[in-house]
C-alpha positions in Angstrom: 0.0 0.0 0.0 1.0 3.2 -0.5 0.6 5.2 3.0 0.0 8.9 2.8 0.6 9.2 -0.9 -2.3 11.6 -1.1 -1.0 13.9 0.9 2.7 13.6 -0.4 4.1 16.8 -2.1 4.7 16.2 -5.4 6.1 18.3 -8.1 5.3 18.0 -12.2 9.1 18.9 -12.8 10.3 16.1 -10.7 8.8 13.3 -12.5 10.3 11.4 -15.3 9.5 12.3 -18.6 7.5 9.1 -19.6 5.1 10.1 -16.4 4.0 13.5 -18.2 0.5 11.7 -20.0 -2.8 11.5 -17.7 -3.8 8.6 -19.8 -7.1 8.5 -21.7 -8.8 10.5 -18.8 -11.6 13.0 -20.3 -10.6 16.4 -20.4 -13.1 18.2 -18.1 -12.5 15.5 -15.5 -8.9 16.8 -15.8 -9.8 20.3 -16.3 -12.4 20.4 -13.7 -12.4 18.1 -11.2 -8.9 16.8 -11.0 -6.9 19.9 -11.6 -5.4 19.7 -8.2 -4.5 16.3 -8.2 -3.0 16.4 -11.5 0.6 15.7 -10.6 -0.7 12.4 -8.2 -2.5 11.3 -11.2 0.4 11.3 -13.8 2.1 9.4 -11.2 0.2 7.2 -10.1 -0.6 6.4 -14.1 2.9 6.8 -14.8 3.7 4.2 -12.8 1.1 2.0 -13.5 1.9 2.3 -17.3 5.7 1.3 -17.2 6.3 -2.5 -18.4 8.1 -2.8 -14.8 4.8 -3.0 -13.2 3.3 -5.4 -16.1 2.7 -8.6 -13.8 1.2 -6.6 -11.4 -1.6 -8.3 -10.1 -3.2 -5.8 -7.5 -2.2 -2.5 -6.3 -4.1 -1.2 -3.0 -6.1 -4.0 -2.5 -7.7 -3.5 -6.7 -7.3 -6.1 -9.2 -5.0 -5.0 -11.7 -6.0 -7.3 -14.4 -8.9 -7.1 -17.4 -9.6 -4.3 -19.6 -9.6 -1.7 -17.1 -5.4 -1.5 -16.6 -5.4 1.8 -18.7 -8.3 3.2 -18.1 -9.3 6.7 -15.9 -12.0 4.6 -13.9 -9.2 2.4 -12.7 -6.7 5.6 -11.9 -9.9 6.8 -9.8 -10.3 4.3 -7.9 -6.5 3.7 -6.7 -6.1 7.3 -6.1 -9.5 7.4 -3.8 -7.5 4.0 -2.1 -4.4 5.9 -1.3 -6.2 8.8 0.5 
């Protein structure tokens, strides 16, 4: 688990490069609603994204398998787990 992530200070500037995309999130959830946590979510997708992680079978307690691995819905959900 990832203890106190949400309220860990993070920087856009200090994440790699390949951590810069949000994903396929729709805009005005990025635009509206998620605007402050943009920098946790390219992180959090970052690192979900990276073929490191590819045998990942569950992250937080979620299932990290099917169809939803790159999707915003799945993003949503580990980010409302790490709070």
């Amino acid at each position: 688990n990832l203890l106190g992530y949400g309220s860990a200070v993070l920087k856009e500037k200090e994440l790699p490069q390949e951590w810069a995309s949000v994903g396929s999130v729709p805009k005005w959830l990025m635009d509206d609603r998620a605007r402050k946590i943009r920098v946790h979510w390219q992180a959090l997708h970052g690192l979900l994204s990276t073929n490191t992680l590819g045998g990942l079978e569950s992250f937080n307690e979620v299932p990290m398998s099917g169809s939803l691995r790159d999707q915003p819905e799945l993003t949503c959900l580990l980010l409302m787990q790490c709070l």
